[in-house]
C-alpha positions in Angstrom: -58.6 5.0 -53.9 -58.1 8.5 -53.8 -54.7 10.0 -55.1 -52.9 12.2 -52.9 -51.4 15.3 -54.2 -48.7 17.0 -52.7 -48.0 20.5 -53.6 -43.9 20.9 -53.9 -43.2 24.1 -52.8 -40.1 25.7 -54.0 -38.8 26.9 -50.6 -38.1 23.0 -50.1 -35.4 22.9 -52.8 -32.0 22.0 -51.8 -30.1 25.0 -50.9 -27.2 25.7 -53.7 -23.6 26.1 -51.9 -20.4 27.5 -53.4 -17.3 25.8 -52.4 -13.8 27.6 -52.3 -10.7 26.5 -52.1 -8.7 27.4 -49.4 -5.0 28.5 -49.5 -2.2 26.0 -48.6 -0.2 27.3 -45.8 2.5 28.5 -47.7 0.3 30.6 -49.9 -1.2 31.8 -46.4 2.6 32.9 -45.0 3.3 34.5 -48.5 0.1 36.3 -48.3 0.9 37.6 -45.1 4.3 38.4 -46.0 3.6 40.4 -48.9 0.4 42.9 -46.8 3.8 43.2 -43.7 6.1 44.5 -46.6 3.1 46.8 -47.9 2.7 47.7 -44.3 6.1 48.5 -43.8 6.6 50.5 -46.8 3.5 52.8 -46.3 5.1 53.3 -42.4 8.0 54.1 -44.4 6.8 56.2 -46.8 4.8 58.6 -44.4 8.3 58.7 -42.3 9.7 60.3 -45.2 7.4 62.6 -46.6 7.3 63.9 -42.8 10.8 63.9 -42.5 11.6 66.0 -46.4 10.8 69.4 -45.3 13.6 68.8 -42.3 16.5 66.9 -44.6 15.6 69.7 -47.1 16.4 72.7 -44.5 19.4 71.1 -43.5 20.6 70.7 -46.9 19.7 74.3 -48.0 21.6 75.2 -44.9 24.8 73.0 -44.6 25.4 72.1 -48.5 22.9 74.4 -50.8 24.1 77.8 -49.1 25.9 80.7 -51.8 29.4 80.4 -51.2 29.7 84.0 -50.3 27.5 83.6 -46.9 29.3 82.2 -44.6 28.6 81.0 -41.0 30.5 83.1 -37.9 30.0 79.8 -36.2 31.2 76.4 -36.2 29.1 74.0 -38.1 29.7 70.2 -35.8 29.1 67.1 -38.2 28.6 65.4 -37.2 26.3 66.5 -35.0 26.3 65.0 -31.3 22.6 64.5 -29.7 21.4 66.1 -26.4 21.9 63.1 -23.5 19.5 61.4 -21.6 21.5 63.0 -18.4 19.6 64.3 -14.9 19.5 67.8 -14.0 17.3 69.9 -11.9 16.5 73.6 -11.8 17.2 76.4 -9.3 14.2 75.4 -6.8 15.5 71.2 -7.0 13.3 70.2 -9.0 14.4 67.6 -11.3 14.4 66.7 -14.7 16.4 65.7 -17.6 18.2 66.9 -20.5 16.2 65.3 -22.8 13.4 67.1 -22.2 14.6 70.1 -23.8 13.7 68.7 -27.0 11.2 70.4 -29.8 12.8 73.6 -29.5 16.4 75.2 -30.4 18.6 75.8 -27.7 21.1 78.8 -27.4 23.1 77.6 -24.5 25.8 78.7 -22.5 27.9 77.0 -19.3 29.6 77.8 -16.6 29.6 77.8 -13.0 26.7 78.7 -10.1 29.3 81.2 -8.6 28.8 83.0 -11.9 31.7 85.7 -11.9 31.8 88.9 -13.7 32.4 87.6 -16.9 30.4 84.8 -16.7 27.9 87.5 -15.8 28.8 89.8 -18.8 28.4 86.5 -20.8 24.9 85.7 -20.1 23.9 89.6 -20.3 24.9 89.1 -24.0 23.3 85.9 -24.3 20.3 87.8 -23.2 20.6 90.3 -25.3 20.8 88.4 -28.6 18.3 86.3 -27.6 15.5 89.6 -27.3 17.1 90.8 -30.5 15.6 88.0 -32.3 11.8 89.8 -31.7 8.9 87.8 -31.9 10.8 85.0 -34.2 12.3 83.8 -30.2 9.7 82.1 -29.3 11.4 79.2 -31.3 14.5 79.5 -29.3 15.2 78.6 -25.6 17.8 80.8 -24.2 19.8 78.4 -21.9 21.7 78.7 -19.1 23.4 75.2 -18.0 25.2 75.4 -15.0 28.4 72.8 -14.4 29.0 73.1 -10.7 26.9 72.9 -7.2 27.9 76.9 -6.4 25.2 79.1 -5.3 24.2 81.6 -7.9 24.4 85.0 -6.9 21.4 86.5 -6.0 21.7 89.7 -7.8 21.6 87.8 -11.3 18.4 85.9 -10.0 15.6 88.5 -11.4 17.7 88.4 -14.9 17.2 85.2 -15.6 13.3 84.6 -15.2 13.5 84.3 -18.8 16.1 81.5 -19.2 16.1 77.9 -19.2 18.6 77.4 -15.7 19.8 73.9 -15.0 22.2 72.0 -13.0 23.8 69.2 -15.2 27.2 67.6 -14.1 30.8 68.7 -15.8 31.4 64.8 -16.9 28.1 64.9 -18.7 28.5 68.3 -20.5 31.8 67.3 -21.3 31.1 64.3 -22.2 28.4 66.0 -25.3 29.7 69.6 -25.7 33.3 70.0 -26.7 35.3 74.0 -26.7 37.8 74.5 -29.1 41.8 73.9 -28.6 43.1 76.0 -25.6 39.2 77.2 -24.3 37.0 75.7 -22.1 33.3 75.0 -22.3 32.3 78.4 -20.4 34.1 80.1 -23.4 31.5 79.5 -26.0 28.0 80.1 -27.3 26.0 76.9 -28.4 23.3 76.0 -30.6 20.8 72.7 -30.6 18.3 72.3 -33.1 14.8 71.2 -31.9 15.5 67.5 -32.7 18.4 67.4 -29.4 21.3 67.9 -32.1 24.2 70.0 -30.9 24.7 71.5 -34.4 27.4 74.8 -34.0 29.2 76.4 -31.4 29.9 79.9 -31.7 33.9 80.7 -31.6 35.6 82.3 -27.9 36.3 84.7 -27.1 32.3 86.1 -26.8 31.8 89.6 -26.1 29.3 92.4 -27.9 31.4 92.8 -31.1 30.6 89.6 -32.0 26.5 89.6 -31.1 25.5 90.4 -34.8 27.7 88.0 -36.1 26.1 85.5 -33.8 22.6 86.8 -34.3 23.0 86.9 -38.0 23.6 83.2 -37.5 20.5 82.4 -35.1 18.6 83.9 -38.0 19.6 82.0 -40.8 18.9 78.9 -39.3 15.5 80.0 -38.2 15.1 80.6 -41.8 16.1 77.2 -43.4 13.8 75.7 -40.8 10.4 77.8 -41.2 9.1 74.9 -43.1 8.9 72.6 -40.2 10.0 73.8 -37.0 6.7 75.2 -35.0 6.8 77.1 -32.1 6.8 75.9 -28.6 7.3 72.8 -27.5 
């Protein structure tokens, strides 16, 4: 009887498996508690490490400052942020006040009809705003209008420069405030490129007080080199 021999060939050898234990639920919902904490406080840590270089101009500017500079205008705190209000421009088109964001504003307000002082007023506004040099590409020179009144159109080929909208009294009121016994059109105003109305420059305005007021525009372009750009 002839003996059969069969070869065993090591590719037939039972295959070796590692078994791991798997996490109870509540180890699973711990896990995934503790990576959303580490999730959250990475977000949170790159929100502030973007945000230093801002909190660190405004603290150089409102608490850090010598005591022997001081500002010709009006610090607000605290601050009141630019509305989400409609308002269109001199052609109708429409937009809203929000929108005005990412840059600093240098406003003024008053009415369509724009009388000779209002008109004296935004010559001034004007010419601060040029003063400034190249360093005014980081400002918006604005001219927010509080009535329906037609402007004049001998002013119209001075203001291709300016930022000209139509916004309603109740909302400017509402945001912007004058000082005791002067009304809105009475002042200069200034909003930082994050929509906060942050000073307003004292009444009456007229050109012995443009240096004061540019002097001012300066200094805050200075605490906020490190992180205001440009252009929106």
């Amino acid at each position: 009887m002839q003996k059969n021999n069969v070869e065993k060939n090591n590719d037939d050898q039972p295959l070796g498996l590692t078994v791991y234990d798997l996490p109870s639920p509540v180890e699973s919902v711990a896990h995934d508690a503790k990576r959303t904490r580490a999730g959250r406080l990475g977000m949170l840590l790159v929100f502030i490490i973007c945000l230093s270089p801002v909190v660190a101009s405004y603290f150089m500017y409102y608490v850090a400052r010598p005591a022997s500079i001081k500002s010709f205008g009006e610090l607000i705190q605290p601050t009141q942020s630019l509305p989400n209000a409609p308002m269109t421009n001199l052609q109708g088109q429409a937009g809203d006040l929000s929108q005005l964001k990412k840059q600093w504003l240098f406003i003024s307000v008053g009415s369509g009809a724009c009388p000779i002082e209002c008109q004296n007023r935004l010559y001034l506004q004007h010419q601060i705003w040029v003063s400034l040099g190249k360093e005014r590409v980081r400002f918006d020179w604005v001219w927010l209008i509080s009535d329906n009144e037609a402007v004049p159109a001998p002013i119209l080929p001075g203001l291709k420069e300016a930022q000209v909208w139509r916004v309603k009294s109740q909302v400017l009121e509402a945001w912007l405030k004058p000082q005791s016994n002067f009304s809105l059109q009475d002042h200069f105003y200034l909003v930082d490129p994050m929509g906060e109305w942050m000073m307003r420059f004292p009444a009456p305005i007229d050109k012995d007080r443009a240096t004061p007021i540019k002097k001012d525009l300066e200094r805050v372009l200075r605490a906020s080199a490190g992180w205001d750009l440009p252009g929106r």
